[in-house]
MMTF fields as JSON, N, C-alpha, C and O atoms, coordinates in Angstrom:
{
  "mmtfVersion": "1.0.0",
  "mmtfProducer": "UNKNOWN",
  "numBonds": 403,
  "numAtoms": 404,
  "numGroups": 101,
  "numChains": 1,
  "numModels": 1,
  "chainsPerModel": [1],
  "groupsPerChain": [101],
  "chainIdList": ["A"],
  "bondAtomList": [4, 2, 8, 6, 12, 10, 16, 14, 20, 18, 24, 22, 28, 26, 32, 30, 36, 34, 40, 38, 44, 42, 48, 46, 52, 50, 56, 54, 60, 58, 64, 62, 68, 66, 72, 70, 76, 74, 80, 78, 84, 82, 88, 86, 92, 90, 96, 94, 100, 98, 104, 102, 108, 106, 112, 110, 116, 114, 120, 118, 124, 122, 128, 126, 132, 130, 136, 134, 140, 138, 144, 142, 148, 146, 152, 150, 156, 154, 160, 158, 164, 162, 168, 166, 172, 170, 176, 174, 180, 178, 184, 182, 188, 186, 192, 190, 196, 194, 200, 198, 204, 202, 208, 206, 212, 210, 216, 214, 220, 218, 224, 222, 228, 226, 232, 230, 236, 234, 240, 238, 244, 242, 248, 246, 252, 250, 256, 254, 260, 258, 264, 262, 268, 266, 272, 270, 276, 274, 280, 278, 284, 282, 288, 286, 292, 290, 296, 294, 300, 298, 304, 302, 308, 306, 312, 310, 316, 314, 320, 318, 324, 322, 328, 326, 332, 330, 336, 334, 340, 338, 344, 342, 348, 346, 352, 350, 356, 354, 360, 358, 364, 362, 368, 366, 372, 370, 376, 374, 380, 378, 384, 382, 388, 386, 392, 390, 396, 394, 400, 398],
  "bondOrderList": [1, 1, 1, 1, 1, 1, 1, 1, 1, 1, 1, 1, 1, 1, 1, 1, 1, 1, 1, 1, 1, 1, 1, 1, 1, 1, 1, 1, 1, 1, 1, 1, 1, 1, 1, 1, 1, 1, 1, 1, 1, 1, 1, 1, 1, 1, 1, 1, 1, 1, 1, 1, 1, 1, 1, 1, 1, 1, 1, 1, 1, 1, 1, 1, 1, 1, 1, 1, 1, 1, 1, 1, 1, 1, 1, 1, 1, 1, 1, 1, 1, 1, 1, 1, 1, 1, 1, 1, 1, 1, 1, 1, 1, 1, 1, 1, 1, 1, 1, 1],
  "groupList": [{"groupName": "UNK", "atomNameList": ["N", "CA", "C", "O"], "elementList": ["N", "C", "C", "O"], "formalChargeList": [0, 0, 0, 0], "bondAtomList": [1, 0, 2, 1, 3, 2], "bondOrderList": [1, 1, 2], "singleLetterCode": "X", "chemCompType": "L-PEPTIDE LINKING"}],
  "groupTypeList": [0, 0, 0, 0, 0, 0, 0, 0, 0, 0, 0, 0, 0, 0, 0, 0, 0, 0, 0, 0, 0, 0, 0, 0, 0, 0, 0, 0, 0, 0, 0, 0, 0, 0, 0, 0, 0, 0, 0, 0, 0, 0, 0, 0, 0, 0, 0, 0, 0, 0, 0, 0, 0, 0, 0, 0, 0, 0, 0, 0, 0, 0, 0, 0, 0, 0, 0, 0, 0, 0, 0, 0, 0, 0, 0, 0, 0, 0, 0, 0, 0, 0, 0, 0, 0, 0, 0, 0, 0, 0, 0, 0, 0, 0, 0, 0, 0, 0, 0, 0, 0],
  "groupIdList": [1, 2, 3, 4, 5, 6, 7, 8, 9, 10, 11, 12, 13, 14, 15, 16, 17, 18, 19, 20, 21, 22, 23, 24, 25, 26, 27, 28, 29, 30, 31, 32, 33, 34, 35, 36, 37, 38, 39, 40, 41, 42, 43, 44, 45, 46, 47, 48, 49, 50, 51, 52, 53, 54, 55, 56, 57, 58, 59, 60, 61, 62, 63, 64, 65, 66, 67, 68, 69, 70, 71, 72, 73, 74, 75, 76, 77, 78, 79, 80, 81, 82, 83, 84, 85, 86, 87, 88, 89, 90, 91, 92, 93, 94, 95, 96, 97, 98, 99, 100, 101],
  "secStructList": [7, 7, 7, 2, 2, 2, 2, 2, 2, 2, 2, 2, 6, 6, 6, 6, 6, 6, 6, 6, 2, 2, 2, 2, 2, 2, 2, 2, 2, 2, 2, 2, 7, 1, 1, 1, 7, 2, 2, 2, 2, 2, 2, 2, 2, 2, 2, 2, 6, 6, 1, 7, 6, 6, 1, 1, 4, 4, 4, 7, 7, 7, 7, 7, 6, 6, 6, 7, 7, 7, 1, 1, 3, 3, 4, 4, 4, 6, 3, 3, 2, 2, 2, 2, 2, 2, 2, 2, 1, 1, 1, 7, 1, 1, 1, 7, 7, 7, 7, 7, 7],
  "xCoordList": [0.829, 0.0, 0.872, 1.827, 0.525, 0.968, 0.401, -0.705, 1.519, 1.217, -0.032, -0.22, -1.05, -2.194, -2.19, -3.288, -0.717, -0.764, -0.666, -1.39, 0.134, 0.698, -0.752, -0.976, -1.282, -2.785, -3.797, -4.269, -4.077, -4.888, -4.398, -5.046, -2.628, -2.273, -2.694, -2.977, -2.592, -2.967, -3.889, -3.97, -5.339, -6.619, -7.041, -7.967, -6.289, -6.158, -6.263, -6.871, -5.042, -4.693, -5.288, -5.233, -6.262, -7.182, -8.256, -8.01, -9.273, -9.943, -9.398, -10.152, -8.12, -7.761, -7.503, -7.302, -7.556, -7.257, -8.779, -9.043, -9.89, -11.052, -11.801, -12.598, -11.015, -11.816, -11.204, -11.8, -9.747, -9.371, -9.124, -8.234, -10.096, -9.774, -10.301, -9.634, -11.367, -11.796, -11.221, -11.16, -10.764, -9.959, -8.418, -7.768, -8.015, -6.565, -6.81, -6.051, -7.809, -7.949, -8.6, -8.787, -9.064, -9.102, -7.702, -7.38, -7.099, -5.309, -4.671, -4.48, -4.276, -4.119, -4.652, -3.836, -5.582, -6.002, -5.951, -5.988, -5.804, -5.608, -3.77, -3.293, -3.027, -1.679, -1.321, -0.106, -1.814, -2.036, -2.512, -1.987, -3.352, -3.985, -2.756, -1.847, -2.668, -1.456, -1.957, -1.12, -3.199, -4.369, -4.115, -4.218, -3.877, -3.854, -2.634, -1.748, -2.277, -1.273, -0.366, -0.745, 0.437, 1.525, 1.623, 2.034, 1.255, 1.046, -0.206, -0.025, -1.165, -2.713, -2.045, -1.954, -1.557, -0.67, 0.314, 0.463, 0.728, 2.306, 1.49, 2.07, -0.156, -0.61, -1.267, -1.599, -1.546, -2.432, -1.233, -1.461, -0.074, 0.732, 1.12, 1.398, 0.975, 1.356, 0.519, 0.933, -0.713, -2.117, -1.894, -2.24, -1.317, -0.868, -0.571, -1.026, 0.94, 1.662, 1.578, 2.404, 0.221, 0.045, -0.595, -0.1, -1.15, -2.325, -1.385, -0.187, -2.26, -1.59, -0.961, -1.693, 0.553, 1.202, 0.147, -0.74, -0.447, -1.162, -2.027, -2.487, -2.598, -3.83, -3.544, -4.563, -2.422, -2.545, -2.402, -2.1, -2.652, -2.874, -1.925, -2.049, -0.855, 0.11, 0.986, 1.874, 0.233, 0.902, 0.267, 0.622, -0.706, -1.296, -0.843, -0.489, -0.806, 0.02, -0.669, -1.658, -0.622, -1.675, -1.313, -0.303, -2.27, -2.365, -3.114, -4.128, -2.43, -3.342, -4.931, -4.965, -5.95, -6.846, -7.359, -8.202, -6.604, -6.35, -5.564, -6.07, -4.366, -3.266, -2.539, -1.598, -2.817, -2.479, -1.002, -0.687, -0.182, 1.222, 1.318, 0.689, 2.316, 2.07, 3.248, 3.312, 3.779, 4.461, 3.945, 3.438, 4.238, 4.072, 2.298, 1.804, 1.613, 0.086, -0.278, 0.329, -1.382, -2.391, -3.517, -4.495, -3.326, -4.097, -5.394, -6.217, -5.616, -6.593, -7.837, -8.944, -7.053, -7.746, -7.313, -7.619, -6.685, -6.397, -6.121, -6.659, -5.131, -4.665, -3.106, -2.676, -2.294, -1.051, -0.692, -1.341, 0.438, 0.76, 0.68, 0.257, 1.141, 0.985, -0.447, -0.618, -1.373, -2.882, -3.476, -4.588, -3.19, -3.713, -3.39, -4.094, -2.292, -2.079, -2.552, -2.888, -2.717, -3.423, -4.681, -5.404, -5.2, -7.164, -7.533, -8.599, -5.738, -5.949, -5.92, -6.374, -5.236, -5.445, -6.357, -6.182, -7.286, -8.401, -9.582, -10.765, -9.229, -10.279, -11.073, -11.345, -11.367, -12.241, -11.18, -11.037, -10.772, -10.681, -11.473, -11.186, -12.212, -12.796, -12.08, -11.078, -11.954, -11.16, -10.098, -9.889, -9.202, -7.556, -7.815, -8.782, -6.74, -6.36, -4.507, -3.789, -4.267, -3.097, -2.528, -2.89, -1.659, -0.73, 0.353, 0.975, 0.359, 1.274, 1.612, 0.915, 2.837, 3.332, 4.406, 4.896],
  "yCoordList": [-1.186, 0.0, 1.249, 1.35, 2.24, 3.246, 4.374, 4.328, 5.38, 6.335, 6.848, 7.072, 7.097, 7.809, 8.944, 9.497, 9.947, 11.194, 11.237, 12.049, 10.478, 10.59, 10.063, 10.349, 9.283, 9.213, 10.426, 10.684, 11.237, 12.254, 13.672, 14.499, 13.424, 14.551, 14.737, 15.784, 13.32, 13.022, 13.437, 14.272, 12.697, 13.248, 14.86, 15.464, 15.18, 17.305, 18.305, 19.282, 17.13, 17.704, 17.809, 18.642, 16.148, 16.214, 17.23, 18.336, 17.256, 18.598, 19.814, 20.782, 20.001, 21.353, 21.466, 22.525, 20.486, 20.469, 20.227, 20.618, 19.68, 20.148, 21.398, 21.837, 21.834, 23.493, 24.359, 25.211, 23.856, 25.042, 24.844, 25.373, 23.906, 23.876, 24.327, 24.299, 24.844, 26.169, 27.405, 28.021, 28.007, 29.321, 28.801, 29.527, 27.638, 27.795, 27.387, 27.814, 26.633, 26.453, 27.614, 27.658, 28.838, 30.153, 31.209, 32.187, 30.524, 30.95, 31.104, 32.099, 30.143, 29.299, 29.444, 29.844, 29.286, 30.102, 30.934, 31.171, 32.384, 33.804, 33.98, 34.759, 32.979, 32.921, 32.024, 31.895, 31.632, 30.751, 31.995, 32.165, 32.493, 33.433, 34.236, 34.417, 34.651, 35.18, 36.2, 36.954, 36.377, 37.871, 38.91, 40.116, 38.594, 39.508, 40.159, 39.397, 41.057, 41.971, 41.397, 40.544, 41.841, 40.768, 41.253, 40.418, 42.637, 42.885, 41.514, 40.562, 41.838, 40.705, 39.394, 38.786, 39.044, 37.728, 37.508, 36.466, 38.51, 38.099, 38.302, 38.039, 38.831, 39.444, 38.212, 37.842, 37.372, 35.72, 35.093, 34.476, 35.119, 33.873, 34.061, 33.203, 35.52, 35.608, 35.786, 36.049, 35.605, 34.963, 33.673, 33.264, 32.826, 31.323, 30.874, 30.017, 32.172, 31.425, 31.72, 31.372, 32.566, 33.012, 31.316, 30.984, 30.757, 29.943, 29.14, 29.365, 28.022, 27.148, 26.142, 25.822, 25.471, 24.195, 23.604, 24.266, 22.82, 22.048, 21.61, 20.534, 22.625, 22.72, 22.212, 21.78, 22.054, 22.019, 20.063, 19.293, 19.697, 18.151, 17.204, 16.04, 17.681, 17.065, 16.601, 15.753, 17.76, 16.95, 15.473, 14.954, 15.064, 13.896, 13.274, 13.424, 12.091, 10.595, 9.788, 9.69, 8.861, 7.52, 6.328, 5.63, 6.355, 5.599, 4.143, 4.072, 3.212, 1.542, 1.873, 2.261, 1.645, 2.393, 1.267, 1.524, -0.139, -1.219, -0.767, -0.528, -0.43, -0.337, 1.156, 1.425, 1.958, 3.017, 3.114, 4.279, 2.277, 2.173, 2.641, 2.238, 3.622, 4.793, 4.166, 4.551, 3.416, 2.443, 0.833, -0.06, 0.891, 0.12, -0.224, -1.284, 0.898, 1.007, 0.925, 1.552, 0.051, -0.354, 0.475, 0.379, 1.299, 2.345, 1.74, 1.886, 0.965, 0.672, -0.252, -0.476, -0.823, -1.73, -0.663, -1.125, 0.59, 1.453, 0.715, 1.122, -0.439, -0.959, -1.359, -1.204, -1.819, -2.085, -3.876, -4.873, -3.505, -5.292, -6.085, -7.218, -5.653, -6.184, -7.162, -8.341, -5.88, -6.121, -6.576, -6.968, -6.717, -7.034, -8.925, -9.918, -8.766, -10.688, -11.322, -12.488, -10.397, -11.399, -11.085, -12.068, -10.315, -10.21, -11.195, -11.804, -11.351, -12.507, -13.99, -14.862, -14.177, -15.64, -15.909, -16.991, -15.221, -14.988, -14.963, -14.739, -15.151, -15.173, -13.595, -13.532, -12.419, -11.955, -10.39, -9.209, -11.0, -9.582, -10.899, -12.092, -10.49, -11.134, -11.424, -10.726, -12.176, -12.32, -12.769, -13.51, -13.043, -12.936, -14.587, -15.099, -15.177, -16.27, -16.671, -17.33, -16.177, -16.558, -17.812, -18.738, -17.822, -19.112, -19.531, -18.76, -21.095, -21.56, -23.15, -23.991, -22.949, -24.407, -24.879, -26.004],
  "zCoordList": [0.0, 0.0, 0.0, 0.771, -0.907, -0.852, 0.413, 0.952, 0.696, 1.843, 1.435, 0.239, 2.407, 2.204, 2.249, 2.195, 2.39, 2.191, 0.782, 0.206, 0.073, -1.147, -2.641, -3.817, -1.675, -2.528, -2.834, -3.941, -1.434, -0.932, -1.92, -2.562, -1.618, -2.198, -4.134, -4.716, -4.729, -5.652, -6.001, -6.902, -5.033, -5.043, -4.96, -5.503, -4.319, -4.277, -5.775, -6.213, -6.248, -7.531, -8.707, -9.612, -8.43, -9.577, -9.039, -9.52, -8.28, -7.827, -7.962, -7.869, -8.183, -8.478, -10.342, -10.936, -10.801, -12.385, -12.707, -13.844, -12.015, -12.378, -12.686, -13.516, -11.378, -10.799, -12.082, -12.741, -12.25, -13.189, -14.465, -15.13, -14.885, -16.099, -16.89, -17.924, -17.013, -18.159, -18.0, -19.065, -17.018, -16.882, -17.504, -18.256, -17.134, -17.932, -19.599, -20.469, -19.853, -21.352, -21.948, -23.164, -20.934, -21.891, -21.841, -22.515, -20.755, -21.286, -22.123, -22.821, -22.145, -23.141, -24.359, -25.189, -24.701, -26.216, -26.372, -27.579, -25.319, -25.642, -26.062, -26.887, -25.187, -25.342, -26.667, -26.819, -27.266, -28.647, -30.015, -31.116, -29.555, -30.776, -31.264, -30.454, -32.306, -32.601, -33.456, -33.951, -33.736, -34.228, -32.807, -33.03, -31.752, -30.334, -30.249, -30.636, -29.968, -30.008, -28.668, -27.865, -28.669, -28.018, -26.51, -25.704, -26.003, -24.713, -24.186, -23.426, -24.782, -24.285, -24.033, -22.967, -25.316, -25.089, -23.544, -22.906, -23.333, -22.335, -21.348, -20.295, -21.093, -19.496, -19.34, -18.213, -20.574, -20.272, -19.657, -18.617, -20.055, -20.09, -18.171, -17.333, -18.065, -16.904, -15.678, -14.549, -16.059, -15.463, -15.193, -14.085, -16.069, -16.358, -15.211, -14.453, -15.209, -14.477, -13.015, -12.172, -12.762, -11.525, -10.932, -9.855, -11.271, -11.39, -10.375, -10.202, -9.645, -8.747, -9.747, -10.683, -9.688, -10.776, -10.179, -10.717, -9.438, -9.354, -9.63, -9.249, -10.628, -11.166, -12.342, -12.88, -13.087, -14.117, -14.393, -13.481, -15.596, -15.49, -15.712, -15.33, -16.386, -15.872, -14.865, -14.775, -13.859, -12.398, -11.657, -10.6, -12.552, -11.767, -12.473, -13.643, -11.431, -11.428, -11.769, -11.042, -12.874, -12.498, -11.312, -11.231, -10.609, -9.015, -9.568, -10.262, -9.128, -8.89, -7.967, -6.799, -8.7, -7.561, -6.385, -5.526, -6.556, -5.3, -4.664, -3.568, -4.698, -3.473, -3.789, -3.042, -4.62, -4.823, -5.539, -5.782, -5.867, -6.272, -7.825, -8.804, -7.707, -8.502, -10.018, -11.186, -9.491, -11.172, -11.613, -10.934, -12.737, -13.565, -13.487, -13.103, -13.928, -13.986, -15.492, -16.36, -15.733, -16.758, -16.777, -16.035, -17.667, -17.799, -17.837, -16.933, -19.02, -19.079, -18.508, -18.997, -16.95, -16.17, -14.703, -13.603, -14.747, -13.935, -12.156, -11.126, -12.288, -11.472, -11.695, -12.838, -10.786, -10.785, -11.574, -11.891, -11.583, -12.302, -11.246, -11.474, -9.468, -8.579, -8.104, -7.794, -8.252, -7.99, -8.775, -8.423, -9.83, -11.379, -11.134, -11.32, -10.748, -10.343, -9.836, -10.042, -8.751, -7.053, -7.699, -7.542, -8.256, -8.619, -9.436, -9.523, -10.492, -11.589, -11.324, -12.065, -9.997, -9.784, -8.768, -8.207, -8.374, -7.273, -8.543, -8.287, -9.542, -10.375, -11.045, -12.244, -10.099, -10.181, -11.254, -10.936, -12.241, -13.246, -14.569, -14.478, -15.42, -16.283, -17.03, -16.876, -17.923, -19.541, -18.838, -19.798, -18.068, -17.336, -17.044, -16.481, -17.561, -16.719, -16.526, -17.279, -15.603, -15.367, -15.331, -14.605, -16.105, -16.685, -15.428, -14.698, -15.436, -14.355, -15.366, -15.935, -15.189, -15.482, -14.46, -14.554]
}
């Protein structure tokens, strides 16, 4: 199991990349337009960068959402290779049958 600060803090981040994500994707397009005169431009970018890093979405991690362990994650079953095993020989991930010889 991963630290439950280090999950929570995770969890923070996505609520803060929720909250702000239409104000930075109108940033962002004002700092993109290149019809805007270049003062407008540099006062977005620096709106930007007023903004909390945290907000933005690249700071989130993908988390195992069984044990929270933040490497070697399967996006697309959004669990670890760890948890992904023990669920797979416990039977209960569908389609999965783990091989033993």
């Amino acid at each position: 199991m991963a630290k439950k600060s280090a999950v929570e803090k995770n969890e923070h981040r996505r609520t803060l990349v929720k909250n702000a994500a239409a104000k930075r994707a109108r940033l962002k397009a004002l700092v993109q337009n290149k019809e805007l005169p270049i003062e407008e431009r540099f006062a977005a970018v620096l709106k930007l960068a007023e903004m909390p890093r945290n907000s933005s979405k690249t700071r989130i991690r993908n988390r195992c959402e069984v044990t929270g362990r933040p490497r070697a994650f399967y996006r697309k079953l959004k669990m670890s290779r760890i948890a992904l095993r023990e669920l797979g020989s416990q039977g209960q991930v569908p389609g999965l049958v783990k091989s033993s010889w």
